[in-house]
N, C-alpha and C positions, 0 to 999 in steps of 0.2 A: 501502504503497499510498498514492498521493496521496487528500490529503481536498483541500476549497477552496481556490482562491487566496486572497491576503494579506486578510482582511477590510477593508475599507474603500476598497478598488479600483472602478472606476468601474462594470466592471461588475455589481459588487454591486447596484448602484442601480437599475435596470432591472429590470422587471415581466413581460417578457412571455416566452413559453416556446413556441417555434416545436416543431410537431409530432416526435413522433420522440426529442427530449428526453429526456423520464421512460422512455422506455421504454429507450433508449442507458445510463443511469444503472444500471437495475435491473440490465442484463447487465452492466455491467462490477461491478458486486457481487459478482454469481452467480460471474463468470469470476474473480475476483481469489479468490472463497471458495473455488472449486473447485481452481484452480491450489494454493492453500496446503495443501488435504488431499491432491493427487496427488501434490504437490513429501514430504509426511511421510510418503507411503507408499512414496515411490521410494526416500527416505533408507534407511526400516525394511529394505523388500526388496534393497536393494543393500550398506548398510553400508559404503555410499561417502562419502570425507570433504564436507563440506560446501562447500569452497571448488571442488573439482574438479565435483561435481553443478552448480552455478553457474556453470562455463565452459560446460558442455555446453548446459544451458536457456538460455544467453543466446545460443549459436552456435545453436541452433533457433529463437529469438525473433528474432532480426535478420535470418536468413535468411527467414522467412516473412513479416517486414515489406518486405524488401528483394522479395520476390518481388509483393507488394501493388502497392509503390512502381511497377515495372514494369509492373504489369496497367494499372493506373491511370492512367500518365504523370503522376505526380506528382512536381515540382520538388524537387531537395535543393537547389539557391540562396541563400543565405544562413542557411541551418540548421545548419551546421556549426558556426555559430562562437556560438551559441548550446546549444548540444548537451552542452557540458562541465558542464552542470548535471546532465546523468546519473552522472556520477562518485557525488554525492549520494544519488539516485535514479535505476535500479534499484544503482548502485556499490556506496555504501557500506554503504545501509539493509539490499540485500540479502546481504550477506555476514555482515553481523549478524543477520539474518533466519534466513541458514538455520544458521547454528552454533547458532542457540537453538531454532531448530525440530529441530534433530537430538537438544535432551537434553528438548523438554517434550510436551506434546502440543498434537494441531492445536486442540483447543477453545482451550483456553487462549491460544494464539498468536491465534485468533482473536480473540476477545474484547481481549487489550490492544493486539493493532491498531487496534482501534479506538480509541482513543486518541487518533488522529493529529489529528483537528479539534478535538480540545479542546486538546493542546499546539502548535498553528498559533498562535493568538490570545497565548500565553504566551512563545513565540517571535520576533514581532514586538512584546511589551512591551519584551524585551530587548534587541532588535536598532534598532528604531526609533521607540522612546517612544511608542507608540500603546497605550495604555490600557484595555485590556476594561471592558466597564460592570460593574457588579456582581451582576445575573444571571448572566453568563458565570462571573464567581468560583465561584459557586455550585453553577455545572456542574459548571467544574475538578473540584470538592472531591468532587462526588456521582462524578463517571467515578472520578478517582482511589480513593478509596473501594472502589468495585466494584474495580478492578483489583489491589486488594492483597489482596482477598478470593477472587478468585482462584488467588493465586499462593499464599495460605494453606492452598487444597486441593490443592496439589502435596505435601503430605506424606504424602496416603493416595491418591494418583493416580500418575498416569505424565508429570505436570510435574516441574519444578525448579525453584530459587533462580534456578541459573546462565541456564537456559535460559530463564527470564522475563524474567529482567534485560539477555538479550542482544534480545530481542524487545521489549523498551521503548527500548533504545537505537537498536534501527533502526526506530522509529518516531520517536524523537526527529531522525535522520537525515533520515527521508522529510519530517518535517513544514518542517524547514531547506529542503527542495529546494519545497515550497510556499510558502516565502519569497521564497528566491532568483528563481524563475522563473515569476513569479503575473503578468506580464507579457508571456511568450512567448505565449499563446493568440492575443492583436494581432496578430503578425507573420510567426509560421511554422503554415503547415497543420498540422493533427493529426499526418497519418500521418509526412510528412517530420521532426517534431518527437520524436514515438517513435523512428524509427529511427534518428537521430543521435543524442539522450542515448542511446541501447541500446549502437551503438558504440561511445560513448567510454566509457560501462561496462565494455562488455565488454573493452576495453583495457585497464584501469582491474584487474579482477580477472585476466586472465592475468596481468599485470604482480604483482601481488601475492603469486600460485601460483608466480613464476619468482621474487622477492625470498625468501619462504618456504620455496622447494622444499618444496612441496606433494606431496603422493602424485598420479601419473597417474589416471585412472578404470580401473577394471577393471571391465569389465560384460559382460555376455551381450548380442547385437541383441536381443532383448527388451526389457532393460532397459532399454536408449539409448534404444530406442523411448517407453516409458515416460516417461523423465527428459528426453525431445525436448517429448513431448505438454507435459508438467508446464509446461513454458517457456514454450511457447506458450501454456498457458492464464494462467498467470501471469505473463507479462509481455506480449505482444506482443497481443493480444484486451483484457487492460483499459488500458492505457495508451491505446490506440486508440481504446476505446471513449469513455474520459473527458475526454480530449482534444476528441473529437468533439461529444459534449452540452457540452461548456463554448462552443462554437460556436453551441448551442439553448437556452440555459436561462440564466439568472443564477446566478452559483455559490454565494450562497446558499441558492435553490433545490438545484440540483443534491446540496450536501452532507447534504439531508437522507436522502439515497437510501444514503449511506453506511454509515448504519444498521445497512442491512441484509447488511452483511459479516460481522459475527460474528455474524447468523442462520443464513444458507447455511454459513458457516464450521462451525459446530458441529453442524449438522446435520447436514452430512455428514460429521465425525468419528465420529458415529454410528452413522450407517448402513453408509457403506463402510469405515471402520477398527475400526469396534468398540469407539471409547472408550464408559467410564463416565463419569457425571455427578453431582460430590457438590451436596447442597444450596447448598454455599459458591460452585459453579459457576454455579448457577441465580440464586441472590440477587445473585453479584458481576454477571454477566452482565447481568441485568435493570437494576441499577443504572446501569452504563454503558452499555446502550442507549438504558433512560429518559432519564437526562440527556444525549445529544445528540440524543433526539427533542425532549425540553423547549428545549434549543437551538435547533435546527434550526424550529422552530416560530418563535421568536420573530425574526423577519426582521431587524425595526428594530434590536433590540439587534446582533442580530450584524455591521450594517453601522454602526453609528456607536461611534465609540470616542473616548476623550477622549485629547489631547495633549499634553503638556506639555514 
């Protein structure tokens, strides 16, 4: 799931938060948390391999953007060629996403999702010498922290080694794709911007299921139904959504609402799947949401970074 563009981007600078904002932010939380507990229960109930569940929800995602796109009369013009940043995101991160969401559970996926806006800022150390202040270190160290604590209760849970560490890598994916294109919000509308990374995604993983030969899906309409909804909830509704407040809001603002994905996340692992929750869940949890509300709080730090 995308967190903020590249820190230190202009429109970091910028104070004011046109109506509609904060509340665009909260849903695509809600829809990104909810998509990832439907996306683990479609897995569970179907016992369909992971890359083939991911053609199907991204042929539901693009189709009911493409169907937006139409209601709307919204221009694809120049969004194409900007679009190959989906490869990235939802491409890469998700393909990574769902083989590790098939061995761990949704808490847990929840929880080191969120991750993403603390390895953006360590991302662009690497990539373009921009320097985190040393509050941000501190986050780093506090998220990280929580997330190994997490992955510590996969020994008497329904996580894994494997299945965490494929969920950190497509976070490490997604947070490249808020590198790469912390940019596009300038110049391509929202929705046209969703629906073309979605594309060339979605290209992107048949292409991969045909390199692999991959197993077909075999599902009951039930289930496609299911594994339809999951896609659109998780991809096509927050992509949309986030795109759109990045239009209202400054995205440091915006990223605080981030938050609140591995809240909705684990919640509703809860409630509609039935996970349990060891102490190690609660403390790693807490840890990494406190430090990117401690982040997210602190405005200034997160828009000035030193250079060298």
């Amino acid at each position: 799931m995308p967190a903020g563009p590249l820190p230190g981007h202009a429109r970091d600078r910028g104070g004011d938060v046109r109506a509609g904002g904060p509340l665009l932010m909260v849903a695509s939380a809600a829809t990104w948390a909810g998509g990832l507990v439907l996306t683990k229960l479609a897995l569970d109930v179907t016992g369909a391999a992971p890359g083939s569940v991911l053609v199907v929800q991204l042929i539901a995602s693009v189709g009911a953007l493409a169907a937006a796109c139409a209601v709307t009369g919204a221009g694809l013009a120049g969004a194409w060629r900007h679009g190959w940043v989906g490869l990235l995101e939802p491409g890469i991160a998700y393909q990574f996403a769902l083989a590790g969401l098939a061995l761990t559970s949704a808490a847990n996926a929840s929880v080191l999702g969120s991750l993403e806006p603390v390895m953006v800022p360590l991302i662009a150390w690497a990539l373009l010498r921009q320097r985190p202040r040393p509050r941000l270190l501190v986050v780093i160290a506090g998220a990280t922290a929580g997330s190994v604590l997490v992955s510590f209760s996969a020994d008497g849970s329904s996580g894994s080694w494997l299945g965490d560490g494929l969920v950190v890598a497509s976070v490490a994916a997604a947070a490249l794709y808020v590198v790469v294109a912390s940019k596009q919000v300038t110049t391509v509308a929202p929705l046209p911007a969703a629906l073309t990374q979605q594309v060339w995604a979605l290209g992107f993983v048949i292409a991969c299921q045909v390199v692999l030969a991959g197993p077909l899906l075999s599902a009951t309409p039930g289930q496609l139904v299911l594994i339809a909804a999951a896609g659109i909830l998780n991809y096509a509704l927050p992509f949309w959504l986030y795109l759109t407040a990045l239009t209202r809001m400054p995205v440091a603002r915006a990223a605080t609402y981030l938050t609140l994905i591995p809240v909705f996340g684990v919640l509703g692992a809860v409630l509609l799947l039935g996970e349990r929750l060891t102490w190690l869940d609660l403390v790693g949890g807490a840890l990494v949401v406190g430090s990117l509300v401690v982040d997210a709080r602190a405005v200034p730090d997160r828009t000035a970074v030193e250079v060298r």
